[in-house]
C-alpha positions as CSV (number, residue, x, y, z in Angstrom):
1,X,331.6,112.8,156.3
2,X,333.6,111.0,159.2
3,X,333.0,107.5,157.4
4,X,334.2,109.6,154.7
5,X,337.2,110.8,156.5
6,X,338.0,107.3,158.0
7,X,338.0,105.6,154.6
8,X,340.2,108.2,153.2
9,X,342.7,107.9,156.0
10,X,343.4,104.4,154.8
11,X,344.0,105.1,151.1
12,X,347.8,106.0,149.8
13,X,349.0,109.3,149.6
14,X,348.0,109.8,146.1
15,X,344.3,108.0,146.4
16,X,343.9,110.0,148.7
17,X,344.0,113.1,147.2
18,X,341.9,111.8,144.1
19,X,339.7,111.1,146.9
20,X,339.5,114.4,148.1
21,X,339.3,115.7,144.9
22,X,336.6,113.8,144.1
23,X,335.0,114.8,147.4
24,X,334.5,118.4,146.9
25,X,334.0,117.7,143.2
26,X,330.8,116.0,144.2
27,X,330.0,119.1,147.0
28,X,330.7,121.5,144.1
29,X,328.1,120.1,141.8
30,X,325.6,119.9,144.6
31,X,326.4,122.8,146.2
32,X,322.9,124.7,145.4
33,X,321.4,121.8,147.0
34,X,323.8,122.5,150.4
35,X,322.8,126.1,149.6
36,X,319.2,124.8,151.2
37,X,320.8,123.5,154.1
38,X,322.0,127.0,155.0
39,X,318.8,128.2,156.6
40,X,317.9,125.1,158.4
41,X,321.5,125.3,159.7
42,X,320.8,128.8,160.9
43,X,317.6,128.2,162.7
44,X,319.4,125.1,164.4
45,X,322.5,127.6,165.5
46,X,320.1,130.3,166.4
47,X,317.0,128.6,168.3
48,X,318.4,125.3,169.3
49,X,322.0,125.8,170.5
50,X,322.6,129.0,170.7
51,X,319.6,129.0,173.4
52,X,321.8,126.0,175.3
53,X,324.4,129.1,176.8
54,X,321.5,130.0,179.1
55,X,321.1,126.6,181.1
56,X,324.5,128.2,183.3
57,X,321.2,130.1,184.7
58,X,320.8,126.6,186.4
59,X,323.9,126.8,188.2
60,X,323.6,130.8,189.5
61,X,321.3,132.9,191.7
62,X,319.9,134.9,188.6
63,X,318.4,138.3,188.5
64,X,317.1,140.3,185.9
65,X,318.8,143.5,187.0
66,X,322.4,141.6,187.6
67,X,322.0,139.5,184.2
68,X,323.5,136.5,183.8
69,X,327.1,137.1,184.1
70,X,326.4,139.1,187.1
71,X,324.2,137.4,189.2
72,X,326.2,134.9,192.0
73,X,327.3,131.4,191.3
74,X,325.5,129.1,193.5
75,X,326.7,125.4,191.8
76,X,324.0,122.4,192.3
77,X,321.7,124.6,195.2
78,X,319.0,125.1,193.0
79,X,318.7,121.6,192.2
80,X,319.2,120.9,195.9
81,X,315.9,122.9,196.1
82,X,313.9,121.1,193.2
83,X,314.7,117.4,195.0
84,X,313.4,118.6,198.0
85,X,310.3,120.1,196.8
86,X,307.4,118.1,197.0
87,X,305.4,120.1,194.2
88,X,308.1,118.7,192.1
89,X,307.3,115.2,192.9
90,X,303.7,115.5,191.9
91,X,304.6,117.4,188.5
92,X,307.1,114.4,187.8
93,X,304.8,111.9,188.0
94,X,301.8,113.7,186.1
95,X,304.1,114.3,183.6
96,X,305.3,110.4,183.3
97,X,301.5,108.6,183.9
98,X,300.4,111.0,181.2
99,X,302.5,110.1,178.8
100,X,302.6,106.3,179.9
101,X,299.1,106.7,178.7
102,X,299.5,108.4,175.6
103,X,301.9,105.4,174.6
104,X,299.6,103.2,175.6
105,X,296.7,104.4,174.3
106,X,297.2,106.6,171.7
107,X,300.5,105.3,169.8
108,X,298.6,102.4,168.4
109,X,295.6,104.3,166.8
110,X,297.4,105.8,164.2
111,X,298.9,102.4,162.8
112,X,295.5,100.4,163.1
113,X,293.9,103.7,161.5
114,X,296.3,103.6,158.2
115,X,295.7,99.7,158.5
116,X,292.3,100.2,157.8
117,X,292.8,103.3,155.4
118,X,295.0,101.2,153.3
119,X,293.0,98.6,152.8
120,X,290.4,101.1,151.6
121,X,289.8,100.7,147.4
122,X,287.6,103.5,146.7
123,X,290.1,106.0,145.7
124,X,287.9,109.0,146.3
125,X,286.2,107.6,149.5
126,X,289.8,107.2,151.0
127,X,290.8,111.1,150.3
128,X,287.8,112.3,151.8
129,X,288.4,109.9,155.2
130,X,291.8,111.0,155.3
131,X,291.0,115.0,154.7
132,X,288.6,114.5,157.7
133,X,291.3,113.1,160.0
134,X,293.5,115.5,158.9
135,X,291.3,118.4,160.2
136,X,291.9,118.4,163.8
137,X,295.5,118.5,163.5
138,X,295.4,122.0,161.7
139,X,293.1,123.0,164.6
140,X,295.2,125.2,167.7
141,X,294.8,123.8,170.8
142,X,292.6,127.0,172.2
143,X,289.7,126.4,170.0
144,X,290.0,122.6,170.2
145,X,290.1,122.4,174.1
146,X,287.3,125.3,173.8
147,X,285.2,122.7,171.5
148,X,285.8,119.9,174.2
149,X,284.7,122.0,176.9
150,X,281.4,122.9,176.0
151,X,281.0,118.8,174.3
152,X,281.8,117.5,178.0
153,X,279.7,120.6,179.9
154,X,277.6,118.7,182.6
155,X,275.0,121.0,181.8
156,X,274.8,121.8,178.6
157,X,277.2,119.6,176.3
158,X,276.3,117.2,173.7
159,X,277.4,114.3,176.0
160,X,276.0,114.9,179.1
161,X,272.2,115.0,176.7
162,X,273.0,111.7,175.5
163,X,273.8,110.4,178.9
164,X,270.4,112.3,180.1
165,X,268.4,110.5,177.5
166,X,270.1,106.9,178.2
167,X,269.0,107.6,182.2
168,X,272.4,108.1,183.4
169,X,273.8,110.9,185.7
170,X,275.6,113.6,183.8
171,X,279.8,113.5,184.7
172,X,281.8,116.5,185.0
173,X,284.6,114.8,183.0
174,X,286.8,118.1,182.8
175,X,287.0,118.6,187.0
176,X,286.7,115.0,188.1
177,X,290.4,113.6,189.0
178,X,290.1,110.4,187.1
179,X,288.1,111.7,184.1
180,X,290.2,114.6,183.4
181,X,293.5,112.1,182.0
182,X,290.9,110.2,179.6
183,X,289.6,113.3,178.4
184,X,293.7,114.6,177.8
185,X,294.1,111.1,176.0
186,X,290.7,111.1,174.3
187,X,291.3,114.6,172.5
188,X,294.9,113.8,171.7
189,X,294.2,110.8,170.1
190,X,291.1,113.1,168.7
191,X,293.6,116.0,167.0
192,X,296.7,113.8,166.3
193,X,295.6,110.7,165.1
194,X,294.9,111.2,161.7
195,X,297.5,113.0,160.7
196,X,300.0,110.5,162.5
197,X,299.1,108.2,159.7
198,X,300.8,109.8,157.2
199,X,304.1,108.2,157.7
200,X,302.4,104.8,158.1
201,X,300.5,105.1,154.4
202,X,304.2,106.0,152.9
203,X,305.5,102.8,154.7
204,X,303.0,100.9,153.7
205,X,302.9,102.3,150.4
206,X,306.6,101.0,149.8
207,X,306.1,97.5,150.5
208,X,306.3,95.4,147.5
209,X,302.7,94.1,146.2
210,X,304.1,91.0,145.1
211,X,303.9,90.2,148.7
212,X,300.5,90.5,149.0
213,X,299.7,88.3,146.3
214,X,302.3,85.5,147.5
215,X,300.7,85.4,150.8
216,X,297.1,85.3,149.3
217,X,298.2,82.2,146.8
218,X,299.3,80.5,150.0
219,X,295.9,81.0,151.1
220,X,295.9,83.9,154.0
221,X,293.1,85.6,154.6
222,X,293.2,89.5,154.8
223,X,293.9,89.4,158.7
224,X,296.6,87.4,157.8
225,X,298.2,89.4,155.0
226,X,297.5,92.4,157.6
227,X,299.7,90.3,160.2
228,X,302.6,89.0,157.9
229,X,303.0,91.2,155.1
230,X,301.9,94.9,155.9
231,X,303.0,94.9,159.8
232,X,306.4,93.8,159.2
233,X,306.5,96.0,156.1
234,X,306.1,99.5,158.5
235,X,308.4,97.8,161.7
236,X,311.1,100.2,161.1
237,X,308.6,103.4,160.9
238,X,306.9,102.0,164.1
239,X,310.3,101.6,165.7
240,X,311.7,105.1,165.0
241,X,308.2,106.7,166.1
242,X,308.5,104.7,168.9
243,X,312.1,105.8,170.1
244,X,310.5,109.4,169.1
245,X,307.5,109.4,171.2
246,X,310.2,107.8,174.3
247,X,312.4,110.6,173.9
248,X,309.3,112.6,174.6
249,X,308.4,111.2,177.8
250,X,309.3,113.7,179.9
251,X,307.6,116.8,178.0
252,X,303.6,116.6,177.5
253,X,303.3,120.0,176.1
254,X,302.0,122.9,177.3
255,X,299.2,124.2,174.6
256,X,297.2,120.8,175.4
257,X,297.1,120.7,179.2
258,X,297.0,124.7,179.5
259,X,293.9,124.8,177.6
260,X,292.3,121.9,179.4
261,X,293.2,122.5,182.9
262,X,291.3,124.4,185.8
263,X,291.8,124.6,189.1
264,X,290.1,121.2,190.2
265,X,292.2,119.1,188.5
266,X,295.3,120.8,189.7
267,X,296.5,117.3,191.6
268,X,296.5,115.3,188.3
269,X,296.6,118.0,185.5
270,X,299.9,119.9,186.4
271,X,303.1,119.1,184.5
272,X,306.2,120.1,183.9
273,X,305.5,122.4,181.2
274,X,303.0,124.5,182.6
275,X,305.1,124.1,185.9
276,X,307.9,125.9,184.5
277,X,305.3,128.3,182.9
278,X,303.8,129.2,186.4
279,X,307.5,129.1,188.8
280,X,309.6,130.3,186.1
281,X,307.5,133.1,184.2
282,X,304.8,134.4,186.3
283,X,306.8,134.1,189.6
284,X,309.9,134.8,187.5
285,X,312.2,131.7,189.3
286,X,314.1,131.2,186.6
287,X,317.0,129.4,188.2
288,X,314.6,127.0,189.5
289,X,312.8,126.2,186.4
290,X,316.3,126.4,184.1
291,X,317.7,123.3,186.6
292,X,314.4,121.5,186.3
293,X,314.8,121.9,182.3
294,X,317.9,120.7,182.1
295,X,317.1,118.2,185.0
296,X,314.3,117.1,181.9
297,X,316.6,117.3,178.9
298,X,319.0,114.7,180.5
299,X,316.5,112.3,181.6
300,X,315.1,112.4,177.9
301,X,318.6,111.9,176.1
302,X,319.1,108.9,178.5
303,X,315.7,107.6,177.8
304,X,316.1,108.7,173.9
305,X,319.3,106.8,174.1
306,X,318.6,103.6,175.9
307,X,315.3,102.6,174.1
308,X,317.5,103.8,170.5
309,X,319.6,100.7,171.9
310,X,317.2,98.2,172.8
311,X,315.5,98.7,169.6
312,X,318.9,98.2,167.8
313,X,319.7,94.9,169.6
314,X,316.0,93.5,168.7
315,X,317.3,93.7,165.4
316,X,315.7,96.9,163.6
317,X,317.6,100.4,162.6
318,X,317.4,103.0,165.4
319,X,317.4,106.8,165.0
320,X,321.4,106.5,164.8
C-alpha cells in the first residue's frame, strides 16, 4: 500500500483518482478474502502489541498491590541491576553457546534430510519416512524430555545397556556439564528435524526439472546435480530460515531446557527463559525480568536486522 501510495502521488489529478478508484475497486471484490485477515489482525493487536504497554514495567519499581501506574518511576535502575549481576552473565552466554550450537549443528540437518528425501523414487516409501520424522514434532516437550530421560538413565536406559555390552562405562549424559548441551542439541535435532523439511521439499519441489536433465546431459553425476541444480534452487528458503533462526538467538525456549534440566547442570543449562521464569514469576521480580526482556528483544531486532542485510548484499531476498 505505501508503493501504492507513492505511485499514485506521481499521477495527474485525474489518474489519480481512477487510481484510487480502481484501488478500492480491487479491495471491494476481495474484500471476503481481507475478511480472513481480520482475526489474524486481532490476535496480532491483542497478544503481540497490545502486550508491548507493559515493558514501562522495565522502567518502574512495580508492585502488584500499587499496579503499574502506581508503582514509582525508577528510569534505567533496574537495568543498572541486571549489568551488574553476575547470574546474568552466565544466563547470557548459555543462552548464546546454545544456540551457536543449534545453528551449527542442527540448521543443516533438515536441508541434507529433504536432500535425501527428495531424491527418494518410491512414492509410498517416501510418505512413510516423512510421517516418521514428522512424529516427534507433534510430540510436547514433557513426554519427549520424559522419553530421553529414561533412554540416557545410567542405570537403567537403553543406552547405558549398549554401552554395558560394548565394555564401556555407563555416562550420566543428563547431569554431566559437557554431555548435557549434546543431549539439548541431540533431541532438538531429534523432534524438529523432520518436520523442518517441509519448506525445503516445497522449494525443491519448484525448481524446474528441465534442470535436472540439462545438468545430467552435460554429464553430472547425482552429487553434482545435488550441488548445482537443487542447492541453488532452495538458497532463498535457506536464507530466510537462516535470518529466522538469527533472529532467534537470544531465546532458546523454555519447554525444552525446563524439561531437561536438574539441578547439576544448573552452570550450563540455565537460560534466559527459564531465568525470567524463576526471578520474574516464582520470586515475582518482574521489573527485573521485564528489563532483561526487553534488554533480549532489542539485541534480536539488531541481530534480525543486521544478518537481514548481509544476506541482502550477498545477493539473495531478505525477510524485507
Amino acid at each position: 500500500m505505501n508503493q501504492h501510495a507513492t505511485l499514485d502521488a506521481k499521477l495527474p489529478e485525474g489518474k489519480r483518482e481512477a487510481s484510487r478508484r480502481l484501488f478500492w475497486k480491487q479491495v471491494s471484490r476481495n474484500r471476503f478474502l481481507y475478511m480472513l485477515l481480520v482475526p489474524v489482525a486481532a490476535y496480532l493487536l491483542l497478544f503481540k502489541y497490545a502486550p508491548m504497554a507493559g515493558e514501562i514495567i522495565a522502567f518502574k519499581n512495580y508492585r502488584l498491590a500499587d499496579g503499574i501506574w502506581g508503582s514509582p518511576w525508577v528510569g534505567f535502575e533496574q537495568f543498572g541491576k541486571l549489568f551488574s549481576s553476575k547470574d546474568f552473565y552466565v544466563v547470557l552466554r548459555n543462552t548464546l553457546l546454545l544456540n551457536l550450537y543449534h545453528l551449527i549443528f542442527a540448521f543443516p540437518v533438515p536441508i541434507l534430510l529433504a536432500i535425501l528425501l527428495n531424491e527418494v523414487r518410491i512414492e509410498w516409501y517416501k510418505r512413510t519416512l516423512q510421517n516418521l520424522l514428522y512424529i516427534p514434532h507433534f510430540l510436547s516437550w514433557i513426554v519427549l524430555g520424559s522419553i530421553v530421560i529414561a533412554l540416557l538413565s545410567p542405570s537403567t536406559g537403553f543406552v547405558s545397556f549398549l554401552m554395558k555390552g560394548l565394555g564401556l562405562e555407563p555416562i550420566y549424559f543428563m547431569a554431566d556439564k559437557f554431555w548435557w548441551p549434546v543431549t539439548f542439541i541431540a533431541s532438538g535435532i531429534w523432534k524438529e528435524a523432520g518436520f523442518g523439511t517441509i519448506l525445503y521439499l516445497a522449494a525443491m519441489a519448484s525448481i524446474d526439472p528441465t534442470l535436472f536433465e540439462a545438468a545430467k546431459m552435460d554429464g553430472a553425476n547425482k552429487l553434482r546435480q545435488i550441488w548445482h541444480v537443487t542447492l541453488p534452487g532452495i538458497r532463498s528458503t535457506i536464507a530466510i530460515l537462516l535470518i529466522l533462526q538469527v533472529g532467534r538467538m537470544m531465546d532458546v525456549g523454555f519447554e525444552q531446557v525446563y524439561a531437561l534440566r536438574n539441578p547439576a547442570v544448573t552452570s550450563v543449562a540455565e537460560v534466559i527463559s527459564t531465568y525470567v521464569y524463576t526471578r520474574g514469576i516464582v520470586n515475582l521480580q518482574y521489573s527485573y525480568t521485564t528489563a532483561l526482556g526487553l534488554f533480549q528483544s532489542l539485541i534480536a531486532l539488531i541481530l534480525i536486522v543486521s544478518v537481514n542485510r548481509i544476506i541482502k548484499a550477498l545477493g539473495e531476498r531478505g525477510l524485507w
